[in-house]
C-alpha positions as CSV (number, residue, x, y, z in Angstrom):
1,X,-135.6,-14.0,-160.7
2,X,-136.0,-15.2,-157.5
3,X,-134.9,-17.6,-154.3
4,X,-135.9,-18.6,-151.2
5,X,-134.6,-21.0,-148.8
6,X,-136.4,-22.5,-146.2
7,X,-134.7,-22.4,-142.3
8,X,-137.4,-25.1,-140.8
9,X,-139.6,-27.5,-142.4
10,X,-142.1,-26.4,-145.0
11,X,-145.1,-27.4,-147.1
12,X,-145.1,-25.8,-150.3
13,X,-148.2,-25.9,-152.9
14,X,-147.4,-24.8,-156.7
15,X,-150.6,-23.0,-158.9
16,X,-149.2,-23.4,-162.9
17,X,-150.1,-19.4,-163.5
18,X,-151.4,-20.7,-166.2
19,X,-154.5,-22.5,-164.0
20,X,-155.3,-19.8,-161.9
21,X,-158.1,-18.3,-163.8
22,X,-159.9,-21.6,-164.0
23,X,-158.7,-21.7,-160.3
24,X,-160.9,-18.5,-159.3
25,X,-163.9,-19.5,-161.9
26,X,-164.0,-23.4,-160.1
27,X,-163.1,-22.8,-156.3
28,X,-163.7,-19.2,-156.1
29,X,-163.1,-18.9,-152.4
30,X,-159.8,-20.7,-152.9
31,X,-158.8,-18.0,-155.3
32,X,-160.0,-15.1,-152.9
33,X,-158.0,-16.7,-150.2
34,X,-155.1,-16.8,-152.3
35,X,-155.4,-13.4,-153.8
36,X,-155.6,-12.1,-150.1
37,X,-152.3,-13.6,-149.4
38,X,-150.4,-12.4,-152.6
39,X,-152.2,-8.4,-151.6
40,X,-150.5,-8.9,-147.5
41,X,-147.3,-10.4,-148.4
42,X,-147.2,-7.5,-151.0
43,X,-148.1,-5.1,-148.2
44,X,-144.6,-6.4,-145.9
45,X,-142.4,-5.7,-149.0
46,X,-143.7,-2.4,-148.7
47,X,-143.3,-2.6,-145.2
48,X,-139.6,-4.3,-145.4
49,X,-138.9,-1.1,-148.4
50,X,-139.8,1.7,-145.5
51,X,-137.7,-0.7,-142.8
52,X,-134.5,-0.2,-144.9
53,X,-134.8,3.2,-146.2
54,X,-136.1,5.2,-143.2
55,X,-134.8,3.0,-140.1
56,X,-131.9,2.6,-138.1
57,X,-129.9,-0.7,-137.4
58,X,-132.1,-0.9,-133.6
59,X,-134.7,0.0,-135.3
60,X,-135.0,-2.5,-138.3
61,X,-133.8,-5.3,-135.7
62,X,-136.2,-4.6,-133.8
63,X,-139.2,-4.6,-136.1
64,X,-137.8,-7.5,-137.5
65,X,-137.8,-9.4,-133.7
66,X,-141.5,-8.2,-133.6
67,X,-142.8,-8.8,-137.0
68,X,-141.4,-12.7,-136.1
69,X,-142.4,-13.3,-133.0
70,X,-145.9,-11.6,-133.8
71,X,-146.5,-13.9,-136.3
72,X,-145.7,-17.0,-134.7
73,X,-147.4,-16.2,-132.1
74,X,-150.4,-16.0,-133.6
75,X,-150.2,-19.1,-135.7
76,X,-150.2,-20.6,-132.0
77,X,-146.4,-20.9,-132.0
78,X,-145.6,-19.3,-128.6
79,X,-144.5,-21.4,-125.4
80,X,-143.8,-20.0,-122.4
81,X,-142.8,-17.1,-123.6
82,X,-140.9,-17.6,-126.5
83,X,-140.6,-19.2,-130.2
84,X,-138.7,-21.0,-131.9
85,X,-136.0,-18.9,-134.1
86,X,-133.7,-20.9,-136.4
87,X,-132.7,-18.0,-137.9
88,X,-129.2,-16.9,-137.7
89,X,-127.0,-13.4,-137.9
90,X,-126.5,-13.8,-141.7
91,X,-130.0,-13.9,-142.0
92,X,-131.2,-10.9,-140.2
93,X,-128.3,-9.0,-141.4
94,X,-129.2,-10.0,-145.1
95,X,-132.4,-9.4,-144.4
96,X,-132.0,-6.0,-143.0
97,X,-129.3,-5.1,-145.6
98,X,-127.0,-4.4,-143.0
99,X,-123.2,-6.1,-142.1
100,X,-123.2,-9.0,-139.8
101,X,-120.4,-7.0,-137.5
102,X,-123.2,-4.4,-137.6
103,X,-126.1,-6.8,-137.0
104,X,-123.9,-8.6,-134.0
105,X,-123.6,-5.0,-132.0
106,X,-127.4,-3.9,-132.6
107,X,-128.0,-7.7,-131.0
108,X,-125.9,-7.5,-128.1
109,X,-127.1,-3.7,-127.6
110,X,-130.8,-4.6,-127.6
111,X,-130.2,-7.8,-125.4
112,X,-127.9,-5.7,-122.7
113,X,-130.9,-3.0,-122.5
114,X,-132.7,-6.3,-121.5
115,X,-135.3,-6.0,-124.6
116,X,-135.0,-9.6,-126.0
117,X,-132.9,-12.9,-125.7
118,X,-131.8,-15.2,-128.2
119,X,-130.3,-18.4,-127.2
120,X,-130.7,-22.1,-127.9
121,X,-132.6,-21.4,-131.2
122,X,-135.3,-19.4,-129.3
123,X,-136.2,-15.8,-129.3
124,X,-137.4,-14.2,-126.3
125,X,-139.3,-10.5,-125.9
126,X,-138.1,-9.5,-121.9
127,X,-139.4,-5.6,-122.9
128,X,-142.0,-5.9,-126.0
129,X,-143.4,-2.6,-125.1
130,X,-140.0,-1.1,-125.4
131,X,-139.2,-2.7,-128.4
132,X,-142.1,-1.7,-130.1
133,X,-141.5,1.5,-129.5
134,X,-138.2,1.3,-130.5
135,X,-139.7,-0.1,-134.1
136,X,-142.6,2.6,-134.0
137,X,-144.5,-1.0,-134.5
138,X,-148.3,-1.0,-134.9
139,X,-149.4,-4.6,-134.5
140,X,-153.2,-4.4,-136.0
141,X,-154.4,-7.8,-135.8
142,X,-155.3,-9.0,-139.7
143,X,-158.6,-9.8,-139.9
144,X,-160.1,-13.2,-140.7
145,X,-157.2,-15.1,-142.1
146,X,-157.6,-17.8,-145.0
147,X,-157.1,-21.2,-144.7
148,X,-154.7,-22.7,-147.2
């Protein structure tokens, strides 16, 4: 029922559901930490449902430039400014549920009012303030993240 496929390298780790009870009864802060991810990946499905039904194409690029770059940022993935992005129109317009001829003009619009940059597989934020705004995007730091 569903598919993913991985832009960069990954490491993946596979729990049988048929282990994960005896999972939580052995390792039970293994289990916690894995419940915790499950509840705030549920919680950006709710977020990506209210990006697609209440914003605009600016809008949901923009969240989605913010949401990114916010989270590799805090796993330490930030240099000078910028990350890496391997991820191309298709994607975001996919992702966003809008056309890539739509998803191309939000782009250049956003990068011509000087709010981001995206070139040589790198995404830059010139004007985060603006493009949070732009998002109406609340970044509330999560608190203590599990290690897995």
């Amino acid at each position: 029922m569903h598919g993913i496929e991985a832009v960069t390298d990954v490491s993946l780790c596979a729990f049988p559901r048929e282990g994960l009870l005896d999972l939580f009864r052995r390792i039970p802060r293994l289990g916690y930490d894995t419940t915790w991810l499950a509840a705030r990946e549920e919680g950006m499905v709710d977020d990506n449902l209210l990006t697609t039904g209440q914003r605009n194409a600016a809008e949901r690029v923009a969240m989605l430039l913010m949401h990114l770059y916010r989270r590799l940022e805090r796993l330490g993935l930030a240099h000078e400014g910028s990350v890496e992005f391997p991820i191309n129109q298709q994607h975001i317009a996919d992702t966003l549920g809008l056309s890539l001829v739509h998803t191309n003009k939000t782009l250049r619009r956003l990068k011509l009012l000087g709010l981001h940059d995206l070139r040589g597989g790198r995404l830059w934020l010139r004007n985060p303030q603006a493009l949070e705004r732009l998002a109406d995007y609340y970044d509330a730091p999560p608190r203590r993240v599990p290690l897995l």
